[in-house]
N, C-alpha and C positions, 0 to 999 in steps of 0.2 A: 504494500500500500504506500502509495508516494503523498508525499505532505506537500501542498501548496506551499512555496516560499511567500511571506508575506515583507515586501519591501519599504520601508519607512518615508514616507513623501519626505523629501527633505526642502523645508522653507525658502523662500530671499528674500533677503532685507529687502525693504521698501526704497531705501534709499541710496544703496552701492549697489545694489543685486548681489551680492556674493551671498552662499550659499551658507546657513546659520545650521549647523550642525551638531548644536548641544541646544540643551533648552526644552521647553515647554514645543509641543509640535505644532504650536498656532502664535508662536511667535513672529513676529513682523520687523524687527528690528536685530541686527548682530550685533551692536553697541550703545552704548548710551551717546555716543557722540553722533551716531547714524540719527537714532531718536530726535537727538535736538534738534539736529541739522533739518531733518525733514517737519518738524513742527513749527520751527520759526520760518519754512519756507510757506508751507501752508499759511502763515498769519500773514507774512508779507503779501503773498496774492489777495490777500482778504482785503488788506489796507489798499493796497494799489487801486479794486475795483473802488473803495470807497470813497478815494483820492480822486480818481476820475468822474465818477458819479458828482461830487460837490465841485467839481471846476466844469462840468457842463452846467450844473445848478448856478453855479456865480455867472458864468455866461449870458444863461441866461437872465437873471437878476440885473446886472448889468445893463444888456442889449433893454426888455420893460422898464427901469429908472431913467435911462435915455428918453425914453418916450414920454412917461409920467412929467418928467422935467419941463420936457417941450412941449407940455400941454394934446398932445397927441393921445385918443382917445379910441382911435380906430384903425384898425392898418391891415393890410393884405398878408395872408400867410406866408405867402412866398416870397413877399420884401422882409417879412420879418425874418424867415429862413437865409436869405441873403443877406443879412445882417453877422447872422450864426446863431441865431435861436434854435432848440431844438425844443419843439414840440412834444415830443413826448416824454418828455422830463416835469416833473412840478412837485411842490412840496406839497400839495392837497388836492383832494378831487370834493364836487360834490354836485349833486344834480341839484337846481333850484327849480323849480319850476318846469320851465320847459325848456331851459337852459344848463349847460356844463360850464359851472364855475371852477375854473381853476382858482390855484396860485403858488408864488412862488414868492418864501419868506413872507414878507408882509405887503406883495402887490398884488391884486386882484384882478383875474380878468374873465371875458367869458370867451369860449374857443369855440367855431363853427368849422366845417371841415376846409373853408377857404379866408375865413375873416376870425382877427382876433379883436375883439374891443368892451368896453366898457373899462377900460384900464383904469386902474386906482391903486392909490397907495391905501393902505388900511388905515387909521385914524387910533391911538390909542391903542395899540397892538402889544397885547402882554405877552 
């Protein structure tokens, strides 16, 4: 009677690939220095997305304060896009009525799929 050999998967590190050959067999890491390396790589992508996410948010903030300044209350989507707005960025959503209020930080506006306007700064903005 022949006994099936039973062969031990043997892990890789997440973060060198080399092959982790002692250990628990659902290990993920061959060192703690592999560990670190690959956890602060993970936070920094996390920051990056986040870093980018608020400089298109300031952009936009920016490009609406321009407008609010100059008394500008209604404008074409597409001159706003060629300005460098992006649209679908905003710090709040909400249906009012029969209208999609954005905004962004403390400027209000209402957004149609070709026209942005009722542009305002918010007044007392806690």
């Amino acid at each position: 009677m022949e006994y099936a050999k039973h062969e031990r998967h043997i892990p890789v590190c997440l973060e060198c690939g080399d092959k982790i050959r002692y250990g628990r067999t659902d290990k993920k890491f061959c060192c703690d220095e592999c560990k670190t390396r690959h956890h602060n790589a993970m936070a920094k992508s996390g920051r990056a997305f986040r870093r980018r996410v608020l400089a298109i948010l300031s952009k936009n903030y920016s490009v609406l304060e321009g407008l609010v300044r100059s008394g500008v209350e209604s404008v074409d989507l597409m001159d706003l896009m060629s300005m460098g707005f992006l649209p679908s960025f905003s710090t709040s959503y909400r249906r009012n009525g029969k209208h999609d209020e954005y905004r962004c930080f403390d400027i209000k506006y209402i957004m149609t799929r070709t026209r942005i306007y009722s542009i305002s700064k918010i007044q007392n903005f806690d």
